[in-house]
C-alpha positions as CSV (number, residue, x, y, z in Angstrom):
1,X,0.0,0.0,0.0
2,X,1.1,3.7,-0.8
3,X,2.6,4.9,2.4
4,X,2.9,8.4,1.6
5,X,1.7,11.8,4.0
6,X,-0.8,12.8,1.6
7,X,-3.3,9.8,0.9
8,X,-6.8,10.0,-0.9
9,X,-8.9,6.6,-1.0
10,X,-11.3,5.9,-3.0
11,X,-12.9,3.1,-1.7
12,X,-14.9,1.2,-5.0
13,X,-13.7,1.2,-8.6
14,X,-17.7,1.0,-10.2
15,X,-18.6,3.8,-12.4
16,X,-18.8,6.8,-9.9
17,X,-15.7,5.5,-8.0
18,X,-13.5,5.4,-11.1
19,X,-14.7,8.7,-12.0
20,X,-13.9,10.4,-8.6
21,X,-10.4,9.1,-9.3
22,X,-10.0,10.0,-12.5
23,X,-11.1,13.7,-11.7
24,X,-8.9,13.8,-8.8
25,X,-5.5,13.2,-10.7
26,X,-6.9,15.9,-12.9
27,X,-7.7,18.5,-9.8
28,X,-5.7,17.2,-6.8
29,X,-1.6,18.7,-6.3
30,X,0.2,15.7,-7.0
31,X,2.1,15.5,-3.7
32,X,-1.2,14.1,-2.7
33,X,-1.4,9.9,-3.3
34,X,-4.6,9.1,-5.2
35,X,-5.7,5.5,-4.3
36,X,-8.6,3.4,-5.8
37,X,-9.6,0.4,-4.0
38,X,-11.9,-2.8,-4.8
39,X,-12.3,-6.3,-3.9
40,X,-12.1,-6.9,-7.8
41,X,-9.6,-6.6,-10.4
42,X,-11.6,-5.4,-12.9
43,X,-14.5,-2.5,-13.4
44,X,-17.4,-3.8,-14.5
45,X,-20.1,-1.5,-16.4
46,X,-22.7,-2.5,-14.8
47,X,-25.4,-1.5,-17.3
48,X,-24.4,-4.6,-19.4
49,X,-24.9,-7.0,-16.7
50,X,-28.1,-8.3,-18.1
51,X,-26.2,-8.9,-21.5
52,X,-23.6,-10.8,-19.7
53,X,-26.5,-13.0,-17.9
54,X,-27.6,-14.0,-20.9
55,X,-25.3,-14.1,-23.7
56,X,-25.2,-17.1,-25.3
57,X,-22.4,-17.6,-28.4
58,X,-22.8,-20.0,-31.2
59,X,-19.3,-20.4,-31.8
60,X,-16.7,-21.7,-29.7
61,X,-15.4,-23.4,-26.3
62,X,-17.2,-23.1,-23.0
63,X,-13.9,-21.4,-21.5
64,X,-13.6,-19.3,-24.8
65,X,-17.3,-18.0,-24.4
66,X,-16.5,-16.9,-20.7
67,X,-13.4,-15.4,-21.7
68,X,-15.4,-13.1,-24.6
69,X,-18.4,-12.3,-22.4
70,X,-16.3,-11.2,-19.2
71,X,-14.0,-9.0,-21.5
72,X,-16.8,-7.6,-22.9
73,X,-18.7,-6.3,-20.0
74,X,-15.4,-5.4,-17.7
75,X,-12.2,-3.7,-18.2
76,X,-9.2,-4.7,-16.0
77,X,-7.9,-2.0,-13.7
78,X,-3.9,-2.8,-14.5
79,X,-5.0,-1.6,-18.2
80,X,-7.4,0.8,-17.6
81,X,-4.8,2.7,-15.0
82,X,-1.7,1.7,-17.3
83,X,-1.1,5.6,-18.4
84,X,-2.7,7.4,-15.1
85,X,-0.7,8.1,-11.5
86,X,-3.7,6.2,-9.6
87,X,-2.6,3.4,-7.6
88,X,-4.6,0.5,-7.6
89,X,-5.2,-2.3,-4.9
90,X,-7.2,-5.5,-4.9
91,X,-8.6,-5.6,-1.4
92,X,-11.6,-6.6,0.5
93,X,-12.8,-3.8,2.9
94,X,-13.6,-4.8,6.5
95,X,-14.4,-1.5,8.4
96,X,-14.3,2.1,7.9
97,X,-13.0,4.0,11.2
98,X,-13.1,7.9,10.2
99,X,-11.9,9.3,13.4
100,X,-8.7,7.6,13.0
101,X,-8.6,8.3,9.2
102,X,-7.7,4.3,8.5
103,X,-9.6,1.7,6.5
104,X,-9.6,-2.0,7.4
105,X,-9.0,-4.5,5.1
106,X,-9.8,-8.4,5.3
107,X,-5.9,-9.0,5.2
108,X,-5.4,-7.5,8.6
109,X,-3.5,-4.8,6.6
110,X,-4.4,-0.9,7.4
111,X,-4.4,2.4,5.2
112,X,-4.1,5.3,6.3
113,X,-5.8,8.8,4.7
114,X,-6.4,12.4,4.6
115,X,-9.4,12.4,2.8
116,X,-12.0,9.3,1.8
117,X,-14.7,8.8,-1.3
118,X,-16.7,5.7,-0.4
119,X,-17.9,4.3,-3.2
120,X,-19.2,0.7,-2.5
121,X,-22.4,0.5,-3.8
122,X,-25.5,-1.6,-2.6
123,X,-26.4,-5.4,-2.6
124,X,-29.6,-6.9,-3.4
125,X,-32.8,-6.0,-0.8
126,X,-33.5,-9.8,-0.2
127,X,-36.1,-8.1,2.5
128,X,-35.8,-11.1,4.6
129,X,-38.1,-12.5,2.2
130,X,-38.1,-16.9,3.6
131,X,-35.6,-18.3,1.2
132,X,-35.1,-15.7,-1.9
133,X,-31.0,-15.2,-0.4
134,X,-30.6,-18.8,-0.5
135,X,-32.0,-20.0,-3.9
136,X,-32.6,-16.9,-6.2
137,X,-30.0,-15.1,-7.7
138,X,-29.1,-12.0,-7.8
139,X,-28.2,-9.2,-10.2
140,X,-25.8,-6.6,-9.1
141,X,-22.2,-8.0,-10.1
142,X,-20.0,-9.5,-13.2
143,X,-20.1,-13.0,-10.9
144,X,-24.2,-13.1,-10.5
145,X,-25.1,-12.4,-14.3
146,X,-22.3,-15.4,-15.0
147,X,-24.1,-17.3,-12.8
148,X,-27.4,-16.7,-13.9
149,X,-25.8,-17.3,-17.4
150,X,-24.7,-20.7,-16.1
151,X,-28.2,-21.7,-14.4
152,X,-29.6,-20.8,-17.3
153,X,-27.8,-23.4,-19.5
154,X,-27.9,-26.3,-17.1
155,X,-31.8,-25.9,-17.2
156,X,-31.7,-26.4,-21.3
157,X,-29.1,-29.1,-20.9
158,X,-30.3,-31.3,-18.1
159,X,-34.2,-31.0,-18.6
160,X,-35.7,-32.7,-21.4
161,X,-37.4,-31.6,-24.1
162,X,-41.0,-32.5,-23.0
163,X,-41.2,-31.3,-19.4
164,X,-42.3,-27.3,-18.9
165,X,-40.0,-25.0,-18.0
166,X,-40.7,-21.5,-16.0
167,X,-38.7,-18.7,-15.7
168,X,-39.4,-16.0,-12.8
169,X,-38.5,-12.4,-12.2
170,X,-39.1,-10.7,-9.5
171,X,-39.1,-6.8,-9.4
172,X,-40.6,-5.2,-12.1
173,X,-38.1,-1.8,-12.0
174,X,-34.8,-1.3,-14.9
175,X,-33.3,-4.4,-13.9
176,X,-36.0,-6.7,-13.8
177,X,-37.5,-5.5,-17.1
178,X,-34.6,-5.2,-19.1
179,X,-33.4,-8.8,-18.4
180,X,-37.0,-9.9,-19.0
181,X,-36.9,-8.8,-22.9
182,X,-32.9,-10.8,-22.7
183,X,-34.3,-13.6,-21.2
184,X,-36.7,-13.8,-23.9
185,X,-34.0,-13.5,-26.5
186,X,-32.1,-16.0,-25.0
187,X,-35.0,-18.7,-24.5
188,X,-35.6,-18.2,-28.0
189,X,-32.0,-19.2,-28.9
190,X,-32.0,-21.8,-26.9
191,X,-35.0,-23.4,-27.7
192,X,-33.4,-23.6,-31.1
193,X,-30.4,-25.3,-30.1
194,X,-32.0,-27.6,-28.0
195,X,-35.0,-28.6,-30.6
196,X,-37.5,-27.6,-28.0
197,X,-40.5,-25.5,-28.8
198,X,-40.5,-21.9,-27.7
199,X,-44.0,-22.5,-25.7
200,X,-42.5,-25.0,-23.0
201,X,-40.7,-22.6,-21.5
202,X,-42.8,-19.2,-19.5
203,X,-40.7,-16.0,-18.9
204,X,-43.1,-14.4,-15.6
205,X,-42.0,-10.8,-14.3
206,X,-43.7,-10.4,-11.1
207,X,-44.2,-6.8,-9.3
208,X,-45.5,-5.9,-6.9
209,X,-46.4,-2.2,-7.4
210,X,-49.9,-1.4,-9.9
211,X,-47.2,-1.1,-13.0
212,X,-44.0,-1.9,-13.9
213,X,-40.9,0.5,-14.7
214,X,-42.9,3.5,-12.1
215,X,-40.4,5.9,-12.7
216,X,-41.5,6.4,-16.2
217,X,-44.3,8.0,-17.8
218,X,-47.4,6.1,-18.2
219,X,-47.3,6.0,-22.3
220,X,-43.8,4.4,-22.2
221,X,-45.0,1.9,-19.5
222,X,-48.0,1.1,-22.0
223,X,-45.0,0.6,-24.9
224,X,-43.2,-1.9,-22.1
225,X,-45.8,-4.0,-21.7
226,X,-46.9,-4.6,-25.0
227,X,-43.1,-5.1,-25.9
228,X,-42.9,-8.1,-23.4
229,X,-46.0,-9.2,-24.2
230,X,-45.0,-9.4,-27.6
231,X,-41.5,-11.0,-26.8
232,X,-43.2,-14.0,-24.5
233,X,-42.9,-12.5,-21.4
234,X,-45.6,-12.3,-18.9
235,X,-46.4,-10.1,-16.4
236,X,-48.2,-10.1,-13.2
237,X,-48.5,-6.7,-11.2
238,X,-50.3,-6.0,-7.3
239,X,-48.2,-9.7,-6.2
240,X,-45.8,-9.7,-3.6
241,X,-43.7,-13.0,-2.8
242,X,-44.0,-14.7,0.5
243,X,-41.2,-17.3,0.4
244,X,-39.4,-19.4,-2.6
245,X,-38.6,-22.9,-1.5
246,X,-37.9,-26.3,-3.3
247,X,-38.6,-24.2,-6.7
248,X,-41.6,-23.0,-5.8
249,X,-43.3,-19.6,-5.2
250,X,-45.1,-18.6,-2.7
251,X,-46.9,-15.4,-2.9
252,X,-48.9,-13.3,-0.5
253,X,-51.9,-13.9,-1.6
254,X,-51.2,-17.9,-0.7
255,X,-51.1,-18.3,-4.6
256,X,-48.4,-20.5,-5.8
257,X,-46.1,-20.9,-9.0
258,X,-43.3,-22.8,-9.9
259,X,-40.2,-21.2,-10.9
260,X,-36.8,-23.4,-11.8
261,X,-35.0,-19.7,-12.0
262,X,-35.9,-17.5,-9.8
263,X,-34.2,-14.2,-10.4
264,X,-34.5,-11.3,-7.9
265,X,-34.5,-7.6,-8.5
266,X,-36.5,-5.9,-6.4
267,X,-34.6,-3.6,-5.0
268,X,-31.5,-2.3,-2.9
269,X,-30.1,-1.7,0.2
270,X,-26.8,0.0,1.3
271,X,-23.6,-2.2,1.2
272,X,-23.3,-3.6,4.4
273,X,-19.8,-2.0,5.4
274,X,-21.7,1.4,6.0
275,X,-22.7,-0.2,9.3
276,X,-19.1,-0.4,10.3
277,X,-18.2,3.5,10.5
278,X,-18.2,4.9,13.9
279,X,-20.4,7.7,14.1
280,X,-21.9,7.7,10.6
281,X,-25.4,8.6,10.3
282,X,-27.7,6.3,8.4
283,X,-31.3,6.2,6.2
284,X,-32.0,2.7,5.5
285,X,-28.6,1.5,5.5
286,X,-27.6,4.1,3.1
287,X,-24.6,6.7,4.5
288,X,-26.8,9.9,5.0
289,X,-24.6,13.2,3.3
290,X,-24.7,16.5,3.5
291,X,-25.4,18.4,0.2
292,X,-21.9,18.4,-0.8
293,X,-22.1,14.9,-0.1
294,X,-19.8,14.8,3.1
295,X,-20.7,12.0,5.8
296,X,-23.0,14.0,7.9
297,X,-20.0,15.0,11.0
298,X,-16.8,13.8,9.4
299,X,-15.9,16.3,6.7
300,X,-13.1,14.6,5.2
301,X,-15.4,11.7,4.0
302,X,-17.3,11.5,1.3
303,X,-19.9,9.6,-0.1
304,X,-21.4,9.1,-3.6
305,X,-23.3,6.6,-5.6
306,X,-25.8,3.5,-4.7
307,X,-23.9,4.0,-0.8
308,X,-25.2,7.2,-0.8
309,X,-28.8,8.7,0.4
310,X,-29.1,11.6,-1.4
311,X,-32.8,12.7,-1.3
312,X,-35.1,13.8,-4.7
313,X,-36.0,17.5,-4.7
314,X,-39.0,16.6,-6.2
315,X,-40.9,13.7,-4.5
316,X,-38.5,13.6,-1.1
317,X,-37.5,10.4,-1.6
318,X,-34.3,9.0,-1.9
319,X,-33.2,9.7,-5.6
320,X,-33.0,6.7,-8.3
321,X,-29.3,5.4,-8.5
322,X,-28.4,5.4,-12.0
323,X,-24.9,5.4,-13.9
324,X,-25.5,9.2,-15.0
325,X,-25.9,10.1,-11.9
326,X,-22.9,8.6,-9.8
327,X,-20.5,9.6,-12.7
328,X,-22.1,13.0,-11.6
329,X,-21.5,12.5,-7.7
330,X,-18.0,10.9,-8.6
331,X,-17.5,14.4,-10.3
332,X,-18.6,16.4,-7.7
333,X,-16.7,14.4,-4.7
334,X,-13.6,15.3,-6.3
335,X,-14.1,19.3,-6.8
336,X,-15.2,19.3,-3.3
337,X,-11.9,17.2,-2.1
338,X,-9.8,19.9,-4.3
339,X,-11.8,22.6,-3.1
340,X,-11.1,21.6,0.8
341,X,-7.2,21.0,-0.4
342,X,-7.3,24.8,-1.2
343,X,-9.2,25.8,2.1
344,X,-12.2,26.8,-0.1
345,X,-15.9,25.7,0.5
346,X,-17.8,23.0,-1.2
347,X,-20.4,23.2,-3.5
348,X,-23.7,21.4,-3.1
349,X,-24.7,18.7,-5.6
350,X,-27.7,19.3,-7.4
351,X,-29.6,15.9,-8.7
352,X,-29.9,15.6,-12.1
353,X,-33.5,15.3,-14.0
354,X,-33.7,11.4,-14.7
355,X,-32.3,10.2,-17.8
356,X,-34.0,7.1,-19.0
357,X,-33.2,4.3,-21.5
358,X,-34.6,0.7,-21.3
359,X,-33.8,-1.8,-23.3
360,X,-37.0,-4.6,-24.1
361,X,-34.8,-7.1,-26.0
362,X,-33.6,-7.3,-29.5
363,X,-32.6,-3.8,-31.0
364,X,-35.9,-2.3,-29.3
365,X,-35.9,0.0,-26.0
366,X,-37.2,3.0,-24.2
367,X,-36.0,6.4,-23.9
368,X,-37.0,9.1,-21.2
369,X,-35.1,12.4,-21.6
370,X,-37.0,15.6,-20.2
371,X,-39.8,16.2,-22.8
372,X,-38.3,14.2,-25.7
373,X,-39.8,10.3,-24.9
374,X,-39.4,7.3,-27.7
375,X,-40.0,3.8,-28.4
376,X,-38.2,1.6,-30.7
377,X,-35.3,1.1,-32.4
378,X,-33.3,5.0,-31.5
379,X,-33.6,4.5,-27.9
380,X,-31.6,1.0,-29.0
381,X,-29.0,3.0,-30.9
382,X,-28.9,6.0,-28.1
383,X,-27.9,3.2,-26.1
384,X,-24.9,2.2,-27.5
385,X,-23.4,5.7,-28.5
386,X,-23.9,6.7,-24.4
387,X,-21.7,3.2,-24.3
388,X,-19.5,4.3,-26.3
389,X,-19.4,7.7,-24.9
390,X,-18.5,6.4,-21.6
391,X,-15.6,4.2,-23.0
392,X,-14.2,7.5,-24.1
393,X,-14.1,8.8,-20.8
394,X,-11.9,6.2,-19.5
395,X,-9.8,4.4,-22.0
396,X,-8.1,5.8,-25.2
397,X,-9.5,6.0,-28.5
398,X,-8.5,2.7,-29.5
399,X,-9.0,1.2,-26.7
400,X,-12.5,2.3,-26.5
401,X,-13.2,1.5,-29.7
402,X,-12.1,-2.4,-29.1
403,X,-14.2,-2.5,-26.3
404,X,-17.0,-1.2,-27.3
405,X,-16.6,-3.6,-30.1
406,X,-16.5,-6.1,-27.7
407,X,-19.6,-5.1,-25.9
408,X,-21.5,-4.9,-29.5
409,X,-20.6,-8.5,-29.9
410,X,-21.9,-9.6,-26.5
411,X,-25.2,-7.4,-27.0
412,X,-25.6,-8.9,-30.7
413,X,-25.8,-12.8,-29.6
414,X,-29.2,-13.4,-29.1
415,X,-30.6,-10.6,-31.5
């Protein structure tokens, strides 16, 4: 670990940690250390996790195919750092202890800082639902969607052709419903390769709220449904789940359905390690900030992304985590760390009107921006040129491009 006088951590390389970092070599004296920390060796952009979870190539070795779909949908730090004076270290935090200024790690080994961006994210909201965080899977990381990816194809290959298959989503939000239109791309493929007709297996996205996708306005919802409807995917609003045991649903109701996949994405909670700083102040298991997005009594720390509760002007809720907004937050943590370098105040972050794009399936999706709304094939294209976009703000030209050339291969499989 760096052992210099000056230290900055910033603790989670997702999309709004990396972009902390990144703005903080640009805006930071360089007598200061800038460190970025996560328990993985790669950043993963997370929007394409519901590609990875699904992808299914026609060509090539099991091993091969994992290779392609992980390098698709992450970038390893070592090469996305190669050029930049960011110091990167695998580790697993442990606890956070801000009125010492040192982080924990797993290892029993300690760093020590002047100033901290936590960055961790959230895990899945299991909500103590009876046996959902034993036999459902999750959604949130590179591993999950390759796991899902892997259930997936041990349910084709095992199971044969005659008896029904069901397929079950629960949470009816961005997640759920964009890997309900790739689930339906994928059963499609798969059916093919198997010889088993498209009707033996049922794609069910369950929510529990009147509608699905409730952010968005009502027309586009109207567009969703139809779209998975069209696709083969069904879908059951005003249901809650009770328990899922031995395959099996239970709902609230005392209604029952059978699920041999049972993914869950109904929501979030805070990552776990916010529990483990002294003194923090919490909503919900989310780090409560001020506006500047300091840790409510420590003003050295920082906090931005899914770890953070940062409340909507408009409803007075906690706002929707999405990738525009933590590159935003990532952004705005580092000004406020340069700022408080140069003995000058913060500024305040301001949430950003939601930006929308959901895609159904296929080259077919969603688009909420302002006033301008859209179904079809441009929110599909809008999609990849954000991508793409994004790749620029990190890598190279030629990097990017490769990548995102990657990414179009892993998005193309089941189209």
């Amino acid at each position: 670990m760096v052992n210099q006088t000056k230290n900055i951590l910033v603790l989670g390389g997702g999309i709004g940690g990396l972009r902390c970092a990144l703005e903080l070599e640009r805006k930071v004296p360089r007598d200061f250390s800038i460190i970025l920390i996560d328990k993985e060796p790669y950043h993963t952009f997370s929007p394409l996790l519901y590609e990875a979870a699904t992808a299914f190539p026609r060509h090539g070795s099991v091993r091969r195919q994992f290779h392609e779909i992980r390098s698709a949908a992450a970038i390893p730090f070592k090469a996305l750092l190669k050029h930049h004076r960011i110091h990167f270290f695998q580790k697993d935090v442990e606890s956070i202890h801000p009125n010492d200024h040192t982080v924990l790690f797993t290892n029993q080994s300690i760093a020590r800082y002047d100033y901290l961006a936590i960055a961790l994210g959230s895990v899945t909201n299991f909500t103590h639902t009876p046996g959902i965080s034993q036999f459902a899977f999750a959604l949130k990381s590179l591993n999950d969607a390759l796991n899902i990816r892997a259930q997936l194809g041990e349910l084709f290959e095992r199971t044969p052709r005659d008896p029904f298959l069901t397929i079950m989503i629960v949470g009816g939000g961005l997640s759920g419903v964009e890997l309900s239109g790739e689930l339906a791309q994928a059963v499609r493929h798969l059916c093919q390769l198997y010889g088993r007709a498209r009707s033996s297996v049922s794609i069910t996205l369950v929510e529990a709220l009147p509608t699905i996708l409730a952010d968005l306005n009502p027309r586009l919802r109207r567009e969703a449904f139809k779209r998975l409807k069209k696709i083969g995917v069904r879908v059951v609003t005003n249901q809650s789940v009770a328990s899922y045991t031995n395959g099996q649903i239970i709902f609230q109701d005392n209604t029952t359905a059978e699920a041999d996949l049972c993914v869950w994405t109904a929501g979030i909670r805070g990552n776990p390690l916010s529990e483990s700083i002294a003194g923090a102040e919490q909503e919900r298991g989310f780090l409560s900030v001020e506006p500047s997005l300091q840790l409510i009594g420590h003003p050295h720390h920082y906090a931005l992304g899914d770890i953070a509760y940062i409340t909507d002007p408009t409803h007075h809720l906690r706002a929707s985590a999405t990738a525009q907004k933590a590159i935003a937050q990532g952004r705005l943590v580092a000004e406020n760390i340069a700022r408080a370098i140069r003995d000058k105040p913060p500024v305040s972050f301001s949430p950003l009107p939601s930006r929308w794009i959901v895609p159904i399936g296929g080259k077919y999706g969603l688009i909420q921006m302002s006033h301008f709304k859209a179904a079809g094939i441009v929110a599909w294209w809008l999609k990849n040129i954000i991508h793409f976009k994004y790749l620029l703000s990190i890598l190279p030209v030629g990097s990017a491009l490769r990548h995102w050339i990657q990414s179009a291969w892993l998005t193309a499989q089941n189209d």
